[in-house]
C-alpha positions in Angstrom: 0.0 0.0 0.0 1.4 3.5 -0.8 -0.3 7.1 -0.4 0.7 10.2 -2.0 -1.5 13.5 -1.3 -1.7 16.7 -2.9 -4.1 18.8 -1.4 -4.2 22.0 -3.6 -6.0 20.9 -6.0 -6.0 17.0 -6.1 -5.8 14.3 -4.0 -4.4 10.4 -5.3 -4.5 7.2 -2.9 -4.0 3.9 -4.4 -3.6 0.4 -3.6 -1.9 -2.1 -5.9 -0.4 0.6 -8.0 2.4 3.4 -7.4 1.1 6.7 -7.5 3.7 8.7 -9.4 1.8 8.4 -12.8 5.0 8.3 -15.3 5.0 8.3 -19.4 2.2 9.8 -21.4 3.0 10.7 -25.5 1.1 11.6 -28.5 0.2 8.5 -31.0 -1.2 8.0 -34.1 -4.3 5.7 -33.9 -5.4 3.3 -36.5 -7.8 0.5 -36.6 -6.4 -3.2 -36.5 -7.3 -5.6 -39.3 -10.1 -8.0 -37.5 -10.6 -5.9 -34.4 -12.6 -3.0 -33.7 -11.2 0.3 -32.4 -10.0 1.1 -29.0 -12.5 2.7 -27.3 -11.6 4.9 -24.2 -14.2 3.5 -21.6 -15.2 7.2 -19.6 -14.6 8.4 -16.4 -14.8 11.9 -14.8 -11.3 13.4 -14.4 -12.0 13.7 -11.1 -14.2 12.4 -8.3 -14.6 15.3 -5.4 -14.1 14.6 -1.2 -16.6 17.1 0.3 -18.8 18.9 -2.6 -19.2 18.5 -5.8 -16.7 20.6 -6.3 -13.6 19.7 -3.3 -12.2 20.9 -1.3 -10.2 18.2 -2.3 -10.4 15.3 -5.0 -9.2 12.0 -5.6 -7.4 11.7 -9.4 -9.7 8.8 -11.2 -8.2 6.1 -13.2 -9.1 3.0 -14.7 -6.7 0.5 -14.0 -6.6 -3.2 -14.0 -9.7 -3.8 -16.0 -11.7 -6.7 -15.6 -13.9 -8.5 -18.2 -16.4 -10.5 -19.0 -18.9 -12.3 -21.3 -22.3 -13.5 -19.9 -24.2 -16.1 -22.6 -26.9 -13.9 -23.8 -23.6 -11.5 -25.0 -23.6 -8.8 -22.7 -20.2 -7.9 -22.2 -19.1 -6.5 -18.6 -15.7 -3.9 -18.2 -14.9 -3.0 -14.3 -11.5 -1.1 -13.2 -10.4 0.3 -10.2 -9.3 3.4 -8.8 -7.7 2.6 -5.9 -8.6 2.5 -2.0 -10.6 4.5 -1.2 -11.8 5.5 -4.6 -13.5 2.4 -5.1 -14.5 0.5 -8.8 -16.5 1.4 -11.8 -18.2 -0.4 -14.5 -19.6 -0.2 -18.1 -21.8 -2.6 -19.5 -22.8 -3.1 -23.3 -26.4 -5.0 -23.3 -27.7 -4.6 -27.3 -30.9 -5.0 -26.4 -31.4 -1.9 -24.7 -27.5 -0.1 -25.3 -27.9 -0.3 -28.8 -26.2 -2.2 -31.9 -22.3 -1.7 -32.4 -21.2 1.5 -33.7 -20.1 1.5 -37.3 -16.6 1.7 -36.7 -17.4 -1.6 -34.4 -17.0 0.0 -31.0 -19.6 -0.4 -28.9 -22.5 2.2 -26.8 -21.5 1.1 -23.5 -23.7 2.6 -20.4 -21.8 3.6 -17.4 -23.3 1.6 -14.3 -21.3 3.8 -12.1 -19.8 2.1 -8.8 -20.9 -1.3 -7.7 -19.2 -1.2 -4.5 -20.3 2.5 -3.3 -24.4 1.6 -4.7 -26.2 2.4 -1.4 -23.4 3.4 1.3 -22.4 7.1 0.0 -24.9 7.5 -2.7 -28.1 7.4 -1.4 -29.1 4.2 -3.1 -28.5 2.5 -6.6 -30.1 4.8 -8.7 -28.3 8.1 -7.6 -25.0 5.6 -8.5 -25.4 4.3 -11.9 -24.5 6.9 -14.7 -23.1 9.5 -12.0 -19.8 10.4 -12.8 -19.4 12.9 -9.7 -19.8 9.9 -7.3 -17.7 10.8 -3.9 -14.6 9.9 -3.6 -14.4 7.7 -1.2 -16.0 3.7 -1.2 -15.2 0.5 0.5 -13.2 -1.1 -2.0 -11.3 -0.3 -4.6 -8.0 -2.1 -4.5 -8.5 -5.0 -6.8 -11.9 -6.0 -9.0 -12.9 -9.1 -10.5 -16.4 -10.1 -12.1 -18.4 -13.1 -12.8 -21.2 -13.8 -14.7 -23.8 -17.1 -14.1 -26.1 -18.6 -16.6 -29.7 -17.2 -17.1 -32.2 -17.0 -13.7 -35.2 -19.2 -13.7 -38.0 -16.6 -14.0 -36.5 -13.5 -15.3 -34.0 -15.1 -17.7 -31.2 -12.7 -16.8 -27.8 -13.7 -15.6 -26.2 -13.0 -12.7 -23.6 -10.3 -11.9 -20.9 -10.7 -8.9 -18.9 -8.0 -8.1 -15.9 -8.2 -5.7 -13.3 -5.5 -4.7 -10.4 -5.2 -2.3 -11.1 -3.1 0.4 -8.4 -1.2 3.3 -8.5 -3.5 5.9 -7.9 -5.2 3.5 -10.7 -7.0 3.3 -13.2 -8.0 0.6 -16.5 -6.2 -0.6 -19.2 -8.2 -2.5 -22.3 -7.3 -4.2 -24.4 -8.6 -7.2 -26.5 -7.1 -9.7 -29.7 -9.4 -11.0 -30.5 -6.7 -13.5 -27.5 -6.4 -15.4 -25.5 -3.9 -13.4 -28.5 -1.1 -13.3 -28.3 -1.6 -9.5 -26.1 -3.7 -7.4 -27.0 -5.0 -3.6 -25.6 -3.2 -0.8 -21.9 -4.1 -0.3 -21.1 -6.5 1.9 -18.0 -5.3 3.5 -16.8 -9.1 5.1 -17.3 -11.2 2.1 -14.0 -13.1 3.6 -13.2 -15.1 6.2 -9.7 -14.1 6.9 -9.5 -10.6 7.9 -6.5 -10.2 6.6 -6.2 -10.9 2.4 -5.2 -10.0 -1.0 -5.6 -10.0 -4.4 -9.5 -11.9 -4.7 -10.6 -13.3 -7.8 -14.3 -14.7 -8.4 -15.9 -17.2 -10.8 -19.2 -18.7 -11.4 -21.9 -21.4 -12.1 -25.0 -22.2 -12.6 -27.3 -19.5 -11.9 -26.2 -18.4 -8.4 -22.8 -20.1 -7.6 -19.9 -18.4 -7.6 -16.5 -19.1 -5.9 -13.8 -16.7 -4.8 -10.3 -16.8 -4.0 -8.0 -14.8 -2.4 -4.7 -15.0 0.1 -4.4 -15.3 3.5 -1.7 -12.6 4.1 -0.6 -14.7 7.2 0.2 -18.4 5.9 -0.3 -17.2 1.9 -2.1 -20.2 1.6 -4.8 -19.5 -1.4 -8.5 -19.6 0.6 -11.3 -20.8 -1.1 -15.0 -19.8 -0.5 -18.8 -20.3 -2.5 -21.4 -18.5 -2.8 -24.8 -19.7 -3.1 -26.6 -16.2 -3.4 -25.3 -14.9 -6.5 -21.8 -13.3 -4.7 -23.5 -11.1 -2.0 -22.3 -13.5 0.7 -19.3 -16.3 1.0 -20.5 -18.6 3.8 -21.7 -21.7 1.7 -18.2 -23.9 1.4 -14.4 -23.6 2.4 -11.4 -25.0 1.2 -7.7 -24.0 0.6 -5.8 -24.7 -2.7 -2.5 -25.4 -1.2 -2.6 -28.8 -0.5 -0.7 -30.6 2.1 2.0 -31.6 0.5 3.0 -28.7 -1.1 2.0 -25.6 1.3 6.2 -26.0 2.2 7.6 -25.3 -1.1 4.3 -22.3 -1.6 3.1 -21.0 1.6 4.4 -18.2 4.0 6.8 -20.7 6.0 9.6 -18.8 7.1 10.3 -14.9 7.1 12.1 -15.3 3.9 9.7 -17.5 2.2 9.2 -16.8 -1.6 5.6 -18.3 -1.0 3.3 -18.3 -4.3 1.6 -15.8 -6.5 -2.2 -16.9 -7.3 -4.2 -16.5 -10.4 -7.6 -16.5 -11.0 -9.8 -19.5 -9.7 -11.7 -21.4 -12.7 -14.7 -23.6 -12.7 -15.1 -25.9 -15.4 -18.8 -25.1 -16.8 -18.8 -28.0 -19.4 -21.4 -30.5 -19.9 -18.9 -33.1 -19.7 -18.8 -35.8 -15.9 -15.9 -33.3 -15.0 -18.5 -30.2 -14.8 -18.1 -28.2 -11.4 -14.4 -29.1 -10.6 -12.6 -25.9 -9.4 -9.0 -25.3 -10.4 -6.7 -22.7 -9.2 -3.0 -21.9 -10.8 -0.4 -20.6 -8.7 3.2 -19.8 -9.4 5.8 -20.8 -6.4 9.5 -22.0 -6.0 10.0 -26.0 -6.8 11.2 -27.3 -3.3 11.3 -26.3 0.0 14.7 -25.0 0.2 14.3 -22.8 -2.6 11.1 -21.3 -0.7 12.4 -21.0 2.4 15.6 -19.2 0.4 13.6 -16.6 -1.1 14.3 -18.2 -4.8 12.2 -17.3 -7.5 8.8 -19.1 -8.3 10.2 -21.0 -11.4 7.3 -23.7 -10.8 3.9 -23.5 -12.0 0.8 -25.8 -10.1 -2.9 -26.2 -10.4 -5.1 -26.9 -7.4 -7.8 -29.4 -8.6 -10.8 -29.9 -6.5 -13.5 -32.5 -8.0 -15.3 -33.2 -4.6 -16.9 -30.0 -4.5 -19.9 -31.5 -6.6 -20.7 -33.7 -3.2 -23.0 -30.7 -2.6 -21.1 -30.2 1.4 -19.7 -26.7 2.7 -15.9 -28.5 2.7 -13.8 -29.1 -0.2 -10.3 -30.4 -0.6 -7.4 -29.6 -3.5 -5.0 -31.8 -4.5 -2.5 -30.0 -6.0 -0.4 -31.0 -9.6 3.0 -29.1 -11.0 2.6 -27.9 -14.2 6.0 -27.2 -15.4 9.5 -26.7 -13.8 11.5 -23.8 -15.5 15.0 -25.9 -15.7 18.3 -24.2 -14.3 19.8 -21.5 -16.2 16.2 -20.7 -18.1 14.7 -17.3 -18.2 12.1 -18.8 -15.8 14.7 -19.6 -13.2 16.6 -16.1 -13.6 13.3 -14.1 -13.8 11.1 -16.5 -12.4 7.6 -17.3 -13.4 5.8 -14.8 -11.4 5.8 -11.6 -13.9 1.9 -10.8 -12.6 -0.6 -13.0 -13.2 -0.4 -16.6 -14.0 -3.8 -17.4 -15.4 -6.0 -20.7 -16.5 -9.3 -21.4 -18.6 -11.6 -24.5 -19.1 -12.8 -25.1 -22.2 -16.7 -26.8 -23.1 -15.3 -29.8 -23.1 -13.0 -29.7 -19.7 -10.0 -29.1 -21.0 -7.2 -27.2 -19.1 -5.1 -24.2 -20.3 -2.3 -22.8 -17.9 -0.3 -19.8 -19.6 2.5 -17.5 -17.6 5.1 -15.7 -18.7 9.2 -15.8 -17.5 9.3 -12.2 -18.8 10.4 -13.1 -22.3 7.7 -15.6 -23.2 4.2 -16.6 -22.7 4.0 -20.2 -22.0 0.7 -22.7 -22.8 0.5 -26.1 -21.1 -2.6 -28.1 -21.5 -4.2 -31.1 -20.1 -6.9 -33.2 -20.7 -7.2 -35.1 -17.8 -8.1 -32.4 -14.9 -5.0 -31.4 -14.1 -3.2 -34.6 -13.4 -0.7 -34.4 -16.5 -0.1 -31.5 -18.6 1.6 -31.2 -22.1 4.8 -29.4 -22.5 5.0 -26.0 -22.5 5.0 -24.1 -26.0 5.8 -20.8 -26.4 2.7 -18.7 -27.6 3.8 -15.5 -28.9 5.6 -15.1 -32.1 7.7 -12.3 -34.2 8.0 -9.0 -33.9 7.4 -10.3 -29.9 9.9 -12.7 -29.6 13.1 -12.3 -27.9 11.6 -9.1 -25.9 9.6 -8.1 -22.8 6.0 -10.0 -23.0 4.2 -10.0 -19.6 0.5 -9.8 -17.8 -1.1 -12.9 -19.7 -4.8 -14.0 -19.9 -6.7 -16.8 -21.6 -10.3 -17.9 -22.1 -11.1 -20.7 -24.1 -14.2 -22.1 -25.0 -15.0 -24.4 -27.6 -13.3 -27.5 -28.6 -9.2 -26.6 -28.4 -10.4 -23.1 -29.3 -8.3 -20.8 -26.9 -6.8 -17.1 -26.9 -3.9 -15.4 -25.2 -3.4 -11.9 -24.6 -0.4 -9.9 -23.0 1.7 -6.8 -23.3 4.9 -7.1 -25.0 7.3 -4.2 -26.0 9.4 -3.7 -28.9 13.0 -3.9 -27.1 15.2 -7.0 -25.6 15.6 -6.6 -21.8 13.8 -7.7 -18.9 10.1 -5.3 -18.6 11.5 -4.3 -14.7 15.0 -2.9 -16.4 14.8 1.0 -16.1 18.3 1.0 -16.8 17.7 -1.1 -20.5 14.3 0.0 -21.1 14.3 3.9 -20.1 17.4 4.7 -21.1 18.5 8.6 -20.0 15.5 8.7 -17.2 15.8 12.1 -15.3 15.7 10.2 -11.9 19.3 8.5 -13.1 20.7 11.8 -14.0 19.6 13.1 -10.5 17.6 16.2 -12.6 14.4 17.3 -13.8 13.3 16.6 -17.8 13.5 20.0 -18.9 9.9 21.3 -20.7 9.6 20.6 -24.1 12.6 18.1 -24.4 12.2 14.7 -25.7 13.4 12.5 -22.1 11.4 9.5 -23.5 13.1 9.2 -26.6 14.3 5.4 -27.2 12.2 4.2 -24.3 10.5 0.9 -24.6 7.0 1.2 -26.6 4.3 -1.3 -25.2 1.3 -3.0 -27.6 -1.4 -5.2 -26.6 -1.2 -8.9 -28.5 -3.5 -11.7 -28.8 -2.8 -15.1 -30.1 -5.8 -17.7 -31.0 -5.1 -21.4 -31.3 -8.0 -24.1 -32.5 -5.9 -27.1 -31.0 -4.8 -25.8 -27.9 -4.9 -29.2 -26.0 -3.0 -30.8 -29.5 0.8 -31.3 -27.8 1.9 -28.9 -30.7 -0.6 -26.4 -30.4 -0.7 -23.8 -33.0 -1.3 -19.7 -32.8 -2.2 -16.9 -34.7 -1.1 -13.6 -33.1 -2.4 -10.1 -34.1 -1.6 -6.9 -32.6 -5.0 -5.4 -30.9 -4.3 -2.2 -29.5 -4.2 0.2 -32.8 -1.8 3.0 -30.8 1.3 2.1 -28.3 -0.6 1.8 -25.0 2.9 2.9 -23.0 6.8 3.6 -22.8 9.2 2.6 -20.5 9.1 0.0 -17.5 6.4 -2.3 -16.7 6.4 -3.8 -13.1 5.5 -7.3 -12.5 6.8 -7.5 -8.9 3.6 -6.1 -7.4 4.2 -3.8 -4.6 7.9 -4.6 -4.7 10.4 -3.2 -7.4 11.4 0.1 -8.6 10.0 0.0 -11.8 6.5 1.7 -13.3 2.9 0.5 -11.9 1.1 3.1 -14.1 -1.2 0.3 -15.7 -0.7 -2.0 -12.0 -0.7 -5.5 -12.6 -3.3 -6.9 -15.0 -5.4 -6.8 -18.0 -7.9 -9.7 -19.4 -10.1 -11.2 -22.4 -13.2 -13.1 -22.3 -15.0 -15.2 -25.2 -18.6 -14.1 -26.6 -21.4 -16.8 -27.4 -20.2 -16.5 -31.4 -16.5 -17.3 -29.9 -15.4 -13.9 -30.5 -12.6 -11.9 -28.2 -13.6 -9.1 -26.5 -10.2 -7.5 -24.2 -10.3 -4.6 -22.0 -6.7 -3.2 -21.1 -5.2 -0.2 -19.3 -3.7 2.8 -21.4 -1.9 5.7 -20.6 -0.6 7.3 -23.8 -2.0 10.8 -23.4 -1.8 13.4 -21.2 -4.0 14.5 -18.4 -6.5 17.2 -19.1 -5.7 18.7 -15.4 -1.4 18.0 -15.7 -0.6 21.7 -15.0 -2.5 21.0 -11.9 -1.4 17.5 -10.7 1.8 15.6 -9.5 4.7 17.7 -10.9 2.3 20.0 -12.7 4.8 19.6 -16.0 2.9 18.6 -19.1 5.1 18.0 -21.5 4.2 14.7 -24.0 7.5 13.6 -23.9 8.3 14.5 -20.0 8.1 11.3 -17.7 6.9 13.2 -14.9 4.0 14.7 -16.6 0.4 13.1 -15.3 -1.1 11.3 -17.4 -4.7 9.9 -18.0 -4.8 6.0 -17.2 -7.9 4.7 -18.8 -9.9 1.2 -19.6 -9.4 1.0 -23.6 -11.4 -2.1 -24.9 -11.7 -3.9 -28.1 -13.3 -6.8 -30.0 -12.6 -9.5 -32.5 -15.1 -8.5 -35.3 -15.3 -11.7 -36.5 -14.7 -15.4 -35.4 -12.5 -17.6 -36.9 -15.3 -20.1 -39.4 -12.6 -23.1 -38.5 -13.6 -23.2 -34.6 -14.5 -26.9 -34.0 -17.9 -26.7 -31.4 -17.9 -30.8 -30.9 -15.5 -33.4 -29.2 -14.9 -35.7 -27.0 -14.9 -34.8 -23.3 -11.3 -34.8 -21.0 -11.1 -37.9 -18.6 -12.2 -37.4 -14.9 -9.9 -38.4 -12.4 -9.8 -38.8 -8.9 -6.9 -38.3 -6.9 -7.7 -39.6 -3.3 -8.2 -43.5 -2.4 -7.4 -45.2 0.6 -9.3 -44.5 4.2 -11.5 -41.4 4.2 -14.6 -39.9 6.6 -17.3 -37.2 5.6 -19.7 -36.0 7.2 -22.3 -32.7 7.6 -25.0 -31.5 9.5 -26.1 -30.1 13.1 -25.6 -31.7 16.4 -28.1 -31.3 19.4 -25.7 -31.0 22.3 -26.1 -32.1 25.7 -26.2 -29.1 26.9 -29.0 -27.5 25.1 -27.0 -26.0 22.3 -27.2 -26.9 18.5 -23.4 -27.0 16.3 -23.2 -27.0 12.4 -20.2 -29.2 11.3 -18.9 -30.2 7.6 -15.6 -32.3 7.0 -14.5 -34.5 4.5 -10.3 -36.3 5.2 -8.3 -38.8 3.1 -5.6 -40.8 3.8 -4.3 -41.4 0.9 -2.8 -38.3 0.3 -3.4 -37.0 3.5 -5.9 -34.1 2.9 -8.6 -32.7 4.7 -10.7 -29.6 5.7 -12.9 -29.2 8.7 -15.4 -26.5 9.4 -17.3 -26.2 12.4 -19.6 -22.9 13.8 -20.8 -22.8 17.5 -22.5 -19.7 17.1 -23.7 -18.9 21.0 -19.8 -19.3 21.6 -19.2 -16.8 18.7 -16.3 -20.0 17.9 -15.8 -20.3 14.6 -13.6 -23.1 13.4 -11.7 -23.5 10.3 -9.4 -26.5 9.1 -7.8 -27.4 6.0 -4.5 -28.7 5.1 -3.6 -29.2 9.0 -4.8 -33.0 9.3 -2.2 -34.3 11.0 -3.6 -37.9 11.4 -6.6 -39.9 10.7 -7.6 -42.8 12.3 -11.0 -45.4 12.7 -11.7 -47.7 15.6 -15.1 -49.8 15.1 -17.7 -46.9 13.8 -16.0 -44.1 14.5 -13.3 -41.9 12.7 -10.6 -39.6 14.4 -8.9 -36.7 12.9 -6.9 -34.4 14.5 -4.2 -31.3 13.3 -4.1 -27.4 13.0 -7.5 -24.8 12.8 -7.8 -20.8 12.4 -10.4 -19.6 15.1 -12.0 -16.9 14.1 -9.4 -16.4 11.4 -6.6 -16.5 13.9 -3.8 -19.6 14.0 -2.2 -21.1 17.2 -5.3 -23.9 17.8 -5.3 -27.6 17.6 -8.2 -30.0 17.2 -9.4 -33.4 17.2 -12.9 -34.6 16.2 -14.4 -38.2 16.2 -17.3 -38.7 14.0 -19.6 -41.6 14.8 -21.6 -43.9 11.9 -24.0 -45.6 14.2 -26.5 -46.4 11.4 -28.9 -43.5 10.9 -28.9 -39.8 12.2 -30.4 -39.4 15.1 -27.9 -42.2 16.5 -24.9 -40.9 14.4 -22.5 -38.5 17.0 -19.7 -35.7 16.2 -17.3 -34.6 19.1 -14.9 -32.2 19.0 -12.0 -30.5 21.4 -10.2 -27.9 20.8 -6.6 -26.3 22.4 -5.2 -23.0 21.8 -3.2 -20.2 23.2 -3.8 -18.7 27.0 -5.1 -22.0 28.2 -7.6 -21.8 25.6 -9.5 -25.1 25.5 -13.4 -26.0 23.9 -15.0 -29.4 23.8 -18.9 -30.5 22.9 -20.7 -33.5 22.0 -24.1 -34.5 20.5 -26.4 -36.8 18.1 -26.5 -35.2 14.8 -30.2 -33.9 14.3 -30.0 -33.5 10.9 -26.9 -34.6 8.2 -24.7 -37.4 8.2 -21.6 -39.1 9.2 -19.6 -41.7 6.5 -17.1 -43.7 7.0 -14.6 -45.7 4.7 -11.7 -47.2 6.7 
């Protein structure tokens, strides 16, 4: 987190990006065979604190946008202005928006601020189409959308909205009328207190499942949703298995831990339908985490026991790829912000990441368990230069795109020294006005690459440039927080697939100057001056038309199942002895060892989560034992051991539990289940 403030006439707060807004030039725009042209999505220059006019205002940008599809083609574009400034979104519905322009852009309607509708605003309606909302809203840190299938009843899909607010924490809302009002936020749509960086995905017509860290451990939580993304209190799990939480998690003080992408539900029609997955990026062994070496590995979480319909869930996790000794991937690491997955229709995998250099696509058709080798997806004039930030949908069969930034120079995208050669802040002096500082600086264009085999082991791409202007000079960071280099786009940009298979890519631009420079930052304007302000926008475009080779039939990818051996489930509510009624849900294997555990004892305010911290399982006549680690209340320090009882039917089935912790902390009940079940395999 970083603040800067200037209170004359302007005031900037951001999280996830710096706020010295670097780079802005003039460029000559031009439409790109197959796409339409970027459109500048609109925002107000700036959003007033106290007035509609000030005394002070927060500078508005669109960074990091977000985007999606729903099937009835209604495309969604959110971006964020930072903490406190909160998100925006524009939606293009042709029903009531309008047809496409004739150039092929699109009338997109403002929706105004999903999570500030009914906290500062005075209700929805005051919210969507202002553009001199206040300044300040719960979120605004990160934003990620999803979209669900078609209601029953009102045949409209689902919106979820989640953004990253100070605490941090998570804010949720959802929109059943296609953005023109939202819920009011919920402001504790996690369970950890402390996170970072959520993502969201859905299914169905009300699921959706996010993801996010636990800045603690790192490990990657897991929640669902079963009201359409307002709440996240239906089903836990973590995606850092067991096994290989020591080579990913937050072990040490100078643990590498993991970077997470976005978590992906597969949405085919296919047995595998309802699986979650979840990349991450994270060093290859323990000593190398615990060392602070880069994240040269890539995994996949799979979980394909969600569909049992409980509140618990388990991941087994699968490496996708090493990068070998002396690779790009080993010097740079595979981290360079995001790592990022798709299913297709037919439950095919697609993991793409990027060691700087090159974007890399692995695929597998068998959920994760094997995955081909990596090829690399971008092509001339791209290769052998700076190519980070990669997305990827895919839908039909093998059909899959890629999109990324990539620059037009050799040199690693962090490099000041390579890529912004003759920057003022080297030379210890201002850029004079009028002089040309940015001259031979790095010149950044968005690229997409399609593929119609992409799970063939020699998959094979067509790449086009889509932004018709350079989009930015110079640095581009893809250490996050960390680093010295620029953050003026921050971290992300992404593409989603229309029901005719077309692209449709929202991306962050900063090429010209702001309106209000003379006014802001260093109050220099010059197109060519590094420290003039510039105006960070959402630019989106489309694919026009899809490719007629797109093959829309196949055979589905195998299921697999990666747990056998001894294993207990159970879920329902106990009636205690004294008086008190206990929800429980658990499902552990032996084989690996894997478990979660979640158990809420309300009048206690005791909240109990487990996952990853079964230590041991064991079964004597009917009953199971488990015992390991739990988060109370989202704090750590407490151990646990529950026996679950099979005694033939419900009301004679029991769960126990008791639980240690710090201070002398200790909790036991027991009861008949009044309602659930308790299975045992040993």
């Amino acid at each position: 987190m970083r603040f800067a403030w200037r209170v004359i006439a302007a005031v900037t707060l951001m999280m996830g990006a710096a706020l010295v807004l670097l780079m802005n030039f003039d460029s000559v725009s031009a439409q790109m065979p197959g796409f339409s042209k970027n459109q500048e999505l609109p925002l107000p220059d700036l959003a007033p604190v106290g007035g509609p006019s000030g005394p002070v205002a927060f500078v508005v940008r669109g960074l990091e946008p977000s985007v999606r599809t729903d099937s009835q083609g209604t495309v969604y574009v959110s971006s964020i202005r930072g903490v406190p400034g909160g998100t925006d979104l524009h939606r293009w519905y042709q029903a009531v928006d309008g047809p496409p322009n004739a150039d092929g852009t699109l009338p997109f309607k403002y929706e105004g601020q999903p999570d500030n509708c009914g906290i500062l605003t005075n209700g929805c309606a005051n919210n969507v189409g202002n553009t001199t909302n206040p300044g300040v809203a719960p979120g605004g840190g990160d934003v990620d959308i999803a979209v669900n299938t078609p209601a029953p009843g009102t045949n409209v899909p689902n919106l979820g909205v989640v953004s990253l607010s100070l605490a941090p924490g998570v804010t949720a809302a959802h929109s059943t009328n296609r953005g023109d009002s939202f819920t009011t936020p919920n402001v504790v749509a996690a369970f950890i207190p402390g996170d970072d960086r959520q993502w969201i995905d859905g299914i169905g017509s009300n699921l959706i499942y996010q993801n996010y860290h636990d800045v603690a451990t790192f490990n990657i939580e897991v929640q669902r949703s079963n009201d359409g993304g307002q709440t996240y209190v239906n089903g836990f799990g973590e995606a850092i298995d067991a096994q290989t939480f020591p080579k990913a998690g937050n072990v040490t003080l100078t643990s590498t831990a993991n970077v997470a992408g976005r978590i992906q539900v597969d949405r085919s029609s296919c047995s595998t339908r309802g699986s979650l997955y979840q990349i991450f990026v994270a060093p290859d062994s323990v000593s190398e985490n615990t060392g602070g070496m880069p994240m040269r590995s890539v995994y996949v979480g799979v979980s394909n026991d969600v569909n049992n319909g409980q509140r618990v869930f388990t991941f087994t996790d699968h490496k996708v790829y090493t990068s070998p000794a002396a690779s790009l991937g080993t010097a740079n690491g595979t981290d360079n912000i995001f790592p990022a997955m798709a299913v297709d229709n037919l439950g095919y995998l697609y993991a793409v990441w990027s060691d700087n250099s090159n974007i890399f696509l692995s695929s597998s058709g068998d959920q994760g368990k094997t995955w081909s080798a990596p090829v690399p997806v971008n092509q001339a004039p791209t290769t052998g230069n700076a190519n980070v930030l990669p997305w990827v949908a895919a839908d039909a069969n093998g059909h899959v795109v890629v999109v990324w930034m990539g620059d037009d120079m050799a040199g690693n995208s962090n490099d000041r020294a390579t890529l912004e050669p003759g920057h003022p802040a080297k030379q210890g002096a201002a850029c004079n006005s009028g002089s040309t500082c940015m001259q031979g600086w790095a010149q950044w264009n968005v690229y997409m690459a399609e593929s119609l085999n992409g799970h063939s082991s020699t998959p094979t791409f067509t790449q086009s440039q889509t932004s018709d202007h350079v989009i930015h000079r110079g640095t581009v960071s893809t250490g996050g927080l960390g680093g010295g280099a620029d953050r003026s786009l921050a971290d992300l940009f992404q593409v989603s697939l229309d029901p005719q298979h077309r692209a449709n890519m929202a991306f962050s631009d900063d090429h010209k100057v702001h309106s209000l420079c003379s006014q802001l930052g260093s109050g220099q304007c010059g197109p060519d001056d590094p420290q003039t302000t510039r105006l960070i926008r959402a630019n989106f475009t489309r694919q026009l038309q899809a490719n007629a080779n797109i093959v829309k039939s196949g055979t589905c990818a195998a299921a697999s199942q990666f747990e056998s051996g001894e294993q207990e489930a159970g879920e329902g509510e106990t009636q205690n002895s004294d008086g008190s009624k206990n929800d429980f849900s658990f499902v552990t294997y032996s084989n690996p060892r894997n478990g979660v555990l979640q158990y809420d004892d309300s009048s206690a305010n005791l909240h109990l989560r487990s996952s990853n911290g079964i230590a041991s399982l064991s079964f004597s006549g009917s009953c199971g034992t488990s015992a390991g680690q739990a988060k109370i209340n989202g704090k750590s320090g407490y151990t646990f051991t529950a026996v679950a009882c099979d005694n033939g039917s419900t009301s004679l089935d029991t769960f126990a539990i008791t639980v240690s912790g710090p201070k002398g902390f200790t909790y036991n009940k027991t009861g008949n289940l009044s309602s659930g079940f308790v299975h045992l395999t040993p």
